[in-house]
C-alpha positions in Angstrom: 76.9 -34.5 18.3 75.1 -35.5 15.2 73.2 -32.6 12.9 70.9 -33.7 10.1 69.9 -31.2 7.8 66.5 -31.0 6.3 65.1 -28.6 3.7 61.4 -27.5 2.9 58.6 -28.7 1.2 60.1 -27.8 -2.4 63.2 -29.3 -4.0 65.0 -26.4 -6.4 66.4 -29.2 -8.6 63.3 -31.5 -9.6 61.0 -29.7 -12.7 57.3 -30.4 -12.2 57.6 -32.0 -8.9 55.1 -29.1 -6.7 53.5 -31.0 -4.2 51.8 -27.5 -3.6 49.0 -27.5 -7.0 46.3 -25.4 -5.8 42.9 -24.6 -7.1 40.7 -21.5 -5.8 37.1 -22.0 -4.9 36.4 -19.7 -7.5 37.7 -21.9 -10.2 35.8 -25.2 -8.3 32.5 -23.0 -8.6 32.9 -22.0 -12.5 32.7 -26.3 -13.2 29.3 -26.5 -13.6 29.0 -30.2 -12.7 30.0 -30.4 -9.1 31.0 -33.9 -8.8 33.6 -33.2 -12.3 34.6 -30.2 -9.9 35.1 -32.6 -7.0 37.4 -35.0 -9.1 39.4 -32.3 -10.2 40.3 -31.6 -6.6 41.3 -35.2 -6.1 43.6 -35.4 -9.6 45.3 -32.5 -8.2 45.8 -33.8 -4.7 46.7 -37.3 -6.0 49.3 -35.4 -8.2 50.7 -33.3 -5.3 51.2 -37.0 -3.1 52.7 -38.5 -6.1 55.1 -35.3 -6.6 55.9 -35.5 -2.9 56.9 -39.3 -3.2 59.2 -38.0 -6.1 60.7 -35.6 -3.4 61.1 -38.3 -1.1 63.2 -40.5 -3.5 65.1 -37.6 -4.8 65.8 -37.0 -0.6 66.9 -40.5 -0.2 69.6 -40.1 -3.0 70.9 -37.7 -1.8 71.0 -38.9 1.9 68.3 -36.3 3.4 66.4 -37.9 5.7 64.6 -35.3 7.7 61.8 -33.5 5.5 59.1 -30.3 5.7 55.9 -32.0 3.9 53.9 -29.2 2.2 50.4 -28.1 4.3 48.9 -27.8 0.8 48.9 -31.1 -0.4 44.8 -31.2 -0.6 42.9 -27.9 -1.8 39.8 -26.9 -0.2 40.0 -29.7 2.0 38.7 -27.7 4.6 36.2 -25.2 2.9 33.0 -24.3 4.5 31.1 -25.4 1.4 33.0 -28.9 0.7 32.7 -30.1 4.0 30.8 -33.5 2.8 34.1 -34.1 0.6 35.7 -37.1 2.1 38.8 -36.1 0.4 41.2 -38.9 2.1 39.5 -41.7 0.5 40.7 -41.0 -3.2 43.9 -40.6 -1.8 44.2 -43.9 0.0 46.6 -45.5 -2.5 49.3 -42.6 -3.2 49.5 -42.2 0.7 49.7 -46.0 0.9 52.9 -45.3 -1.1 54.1 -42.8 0.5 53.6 -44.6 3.9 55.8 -47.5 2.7 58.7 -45.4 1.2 58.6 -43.3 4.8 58.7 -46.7 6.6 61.8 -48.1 4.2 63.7 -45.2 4.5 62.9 -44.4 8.0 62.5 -40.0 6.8 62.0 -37.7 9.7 58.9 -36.0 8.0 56.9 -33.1 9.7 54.6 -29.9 8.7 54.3 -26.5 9.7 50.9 -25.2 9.1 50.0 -21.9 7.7 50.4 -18.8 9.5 46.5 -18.1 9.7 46.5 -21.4 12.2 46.1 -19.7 15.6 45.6 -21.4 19.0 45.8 -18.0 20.8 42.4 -16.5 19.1 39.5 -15.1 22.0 37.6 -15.4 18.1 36.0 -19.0 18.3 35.4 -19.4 14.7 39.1 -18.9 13.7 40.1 -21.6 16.8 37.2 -24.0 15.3 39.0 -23.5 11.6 42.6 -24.1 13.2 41.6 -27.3 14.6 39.6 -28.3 11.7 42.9 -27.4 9.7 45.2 -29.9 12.3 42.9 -32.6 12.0 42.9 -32.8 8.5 47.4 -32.8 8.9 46.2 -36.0 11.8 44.5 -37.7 8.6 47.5 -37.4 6.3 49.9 -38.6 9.2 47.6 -41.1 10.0 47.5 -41.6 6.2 50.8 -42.3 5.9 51.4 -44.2 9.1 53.8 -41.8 10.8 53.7 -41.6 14.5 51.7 -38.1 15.1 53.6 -37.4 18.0 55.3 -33.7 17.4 54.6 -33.2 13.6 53.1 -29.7 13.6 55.2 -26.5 14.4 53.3 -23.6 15.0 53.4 -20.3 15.8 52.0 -19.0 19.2 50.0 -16.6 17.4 48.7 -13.1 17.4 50.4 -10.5 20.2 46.5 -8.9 19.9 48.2 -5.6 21.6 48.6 -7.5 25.2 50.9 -10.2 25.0 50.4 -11.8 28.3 47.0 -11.9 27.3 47.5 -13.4 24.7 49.8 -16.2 26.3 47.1 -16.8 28.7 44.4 -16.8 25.9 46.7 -20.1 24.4 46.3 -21.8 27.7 42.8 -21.2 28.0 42.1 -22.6 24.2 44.8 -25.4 24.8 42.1 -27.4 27.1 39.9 -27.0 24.0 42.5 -28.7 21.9 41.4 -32.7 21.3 44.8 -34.2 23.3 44.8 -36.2 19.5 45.6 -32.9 18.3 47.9 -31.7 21.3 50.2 -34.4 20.6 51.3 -32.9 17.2 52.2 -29.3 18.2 55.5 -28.1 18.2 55.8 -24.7 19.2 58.1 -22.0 17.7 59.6 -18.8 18.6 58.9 -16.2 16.0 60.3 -13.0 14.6 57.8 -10.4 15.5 55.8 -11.2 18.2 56.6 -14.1 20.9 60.3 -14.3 21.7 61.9 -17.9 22.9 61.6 -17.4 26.4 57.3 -16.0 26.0 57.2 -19.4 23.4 59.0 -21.7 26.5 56.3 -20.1 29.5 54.2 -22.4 27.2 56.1 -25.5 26.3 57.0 -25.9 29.8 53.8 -25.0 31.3 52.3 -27.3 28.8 54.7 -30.1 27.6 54.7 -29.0 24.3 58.7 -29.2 22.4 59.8 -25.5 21.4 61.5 -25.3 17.8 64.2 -22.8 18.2 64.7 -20.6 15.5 68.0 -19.0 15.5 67.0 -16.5 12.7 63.7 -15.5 14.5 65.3 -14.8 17.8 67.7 -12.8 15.9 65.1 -10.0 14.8 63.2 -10.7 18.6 65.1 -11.7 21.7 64.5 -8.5 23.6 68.2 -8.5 24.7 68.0 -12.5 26.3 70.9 -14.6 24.6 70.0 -17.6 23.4 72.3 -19.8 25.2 71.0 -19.3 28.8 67.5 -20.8 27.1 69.2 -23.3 25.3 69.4 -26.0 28.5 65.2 -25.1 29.0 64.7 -25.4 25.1 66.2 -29.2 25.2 64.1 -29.6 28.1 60.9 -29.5 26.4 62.2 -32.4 24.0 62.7 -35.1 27.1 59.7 -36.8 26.6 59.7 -36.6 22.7 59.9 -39.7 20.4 62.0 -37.2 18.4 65.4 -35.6 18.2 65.3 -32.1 19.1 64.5 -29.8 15.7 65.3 -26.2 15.3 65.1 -24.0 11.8 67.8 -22.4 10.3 67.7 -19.6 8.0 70.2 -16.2 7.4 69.0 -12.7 7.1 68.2 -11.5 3.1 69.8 -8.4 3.4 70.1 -5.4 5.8 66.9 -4.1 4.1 64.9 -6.9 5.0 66.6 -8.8 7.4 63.9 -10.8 8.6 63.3 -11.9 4.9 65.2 -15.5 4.4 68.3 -15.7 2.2 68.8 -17.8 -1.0 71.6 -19.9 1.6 72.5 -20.4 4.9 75.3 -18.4 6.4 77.9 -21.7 7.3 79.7 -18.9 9.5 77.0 -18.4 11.7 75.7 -22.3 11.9 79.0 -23.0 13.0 79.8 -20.4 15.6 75.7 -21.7 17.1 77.1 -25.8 16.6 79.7 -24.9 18.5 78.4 -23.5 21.4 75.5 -26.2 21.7 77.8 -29.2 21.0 78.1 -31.4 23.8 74.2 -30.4 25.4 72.2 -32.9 23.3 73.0 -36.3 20.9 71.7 -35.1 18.3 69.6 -32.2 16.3 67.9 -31.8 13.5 68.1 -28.6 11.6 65.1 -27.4 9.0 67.0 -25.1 6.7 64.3 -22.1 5.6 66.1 -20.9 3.3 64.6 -19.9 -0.8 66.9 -22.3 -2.6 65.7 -25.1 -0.8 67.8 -28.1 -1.7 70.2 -26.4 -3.5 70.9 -24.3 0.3 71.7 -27.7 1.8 73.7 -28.9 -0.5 75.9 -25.9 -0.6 75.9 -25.8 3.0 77.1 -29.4 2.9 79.9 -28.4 0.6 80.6 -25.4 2.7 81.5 -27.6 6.1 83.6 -30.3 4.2 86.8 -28.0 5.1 85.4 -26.5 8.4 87.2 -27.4 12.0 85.7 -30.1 13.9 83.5 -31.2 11.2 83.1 -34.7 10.6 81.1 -35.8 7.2 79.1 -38.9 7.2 77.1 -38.2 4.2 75.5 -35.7 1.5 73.0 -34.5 4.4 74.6 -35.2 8.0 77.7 -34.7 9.9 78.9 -35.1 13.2 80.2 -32.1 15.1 83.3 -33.3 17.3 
């Protein structure tokens, strides 16, 4: 079984390389001269594309190909009062770039959109903004030629006191979802709320691929091991272009265990690769972890002595 590791959106070991440069509307409004304003926004979005293309090389050095793009790569682009901002344009040429360097290296790149992206909202202007949100994430893909097919985990989304409401509540917006837009979603189990099997009802029900999070159904699994969903969680990925993805992170402490640690636990990846080796090809694994690159590398270094580990570079390994 092959495992490539991916990290997120931020690399610990690059200076000055945020692909995340914000700017608040309060700052846009205090520039007197809107269209100055406006070309502000674009200097820092064309900055956060060229800092993610830095990311990209520094991936490809290192053998990472599998990669969490940053959902804040373009401020305000979806604010009520910029909405005649036609904020890919500006950008054409960096996301040319970054298109061509994806292309060469043939990345696995993805995004997971804000928490505040909710499909599962009886609220129709918070569905309206979550859609208006994933359609701006279909222009970047688009932007940068990647396949949108599975690019977008989210969450299901608020528990709103009645979670089989709830569920039923995604269903219903789901046939409000532009099928341009359904294509993207990945759906994920979270920590809190919807365990793996609520977060399958859906993906199976739907066709939409379920992201396992080990970590998540850690804190929420309401007593169901993992490993008699694990066969239903491949399931989901049969008709995916993609490998199947899952996340990886370990507990901060016993204080805050659902917190993410500065690294990944190589103890408990292993004992979970072991037990799912055999069931698919391959998998990719999204480390969430606050050290970023740094966590993959040390997991990396970690595994080089561990049983049934087979190397093949700074960022994969087969599991024999």
């Amino acid at each position: 079984m092959l495992v490539r590791l991916g990290y997120v959106a931020m690399s610990v070991h690059l200076q000055n390389a945020s692909p995340s440069q914000t700017m608040t509307f309060a700052q846009f409004q205090r520039i007197k001269d809107r269209e100055a304003a406006v070309s502000k926004l674009e200097r820092i979005a064309n900055s956060n594309l060229a800092n993610c293309l830095r990311l990209l090389k520094h991936n490809n050095a290192h053998n990472i190909s599998f990669f969490r793009l940053s959902s804040k790569l373009i401020p305000l682009a979806n604010h009520q009062e910029l909405l005649d901002w036609d904020y890919i344009a500006p950008l054409q040429d960096k996301l040319e770039a970054l298109a061509d360097y994806i292309e060469r290296t043939n990345m696995r790149v993805d995004f997971h959109p804000d928490h505040f992206v909710l499909l599962n909202s009886s609220d129709s202007d918070i569905l309206k903004q979550a859609l208006k949100t994933l359609r701006m994430h279909r222009q970047l893909l688009k932007g940068m030629r990647i396949q949108p097919a599975h690019r977008c985990v989210l969450h299901v989304g608020g528990g709103y006191d009645d979670k089989e409401k709830a569920l039923e509540q995604f269903i219903h917006n789901w046939a409000y979802v532009p099928a341009s837009i359904q294509e993207m979603i990945m759906l994920e189990n979270d920590d809190t709320v919807f365990t793996v099997n609520e977060a399958l009802y859906l993906g199976e029900k739907l066709a939409i691929p379920i992201v396992f999070d080990l970590h998540h159904h850690m804190m929420n699994s309401e007593g169901v091991d993992w490993t008699e969903q694990w066969e239903r969680i491949v399931g989901t990925w049969e008709q995916s272009p993609l490998p199947v993805k899952m996340h990886i992170s370990s507990p901060r402490d016993e204080r805050d265990p659902r917190a993410h640690a500065d690294f990944i636990d190589p103890d408990m990846f292993l004992r979970f690769l072991y037990e799912i080796k055999g069931s698919v090809e391959q998998v990719d694994c999204m480390i969430e972890a606050k050290k970023k690159d740094e966590a993959l590398f040390q997991l990396m270094r970690n595994l080089q002595a561990a049983d049934k580990i087979e190397i093949i570079d700074g960022a994969s390994f087969y599991v024999k």
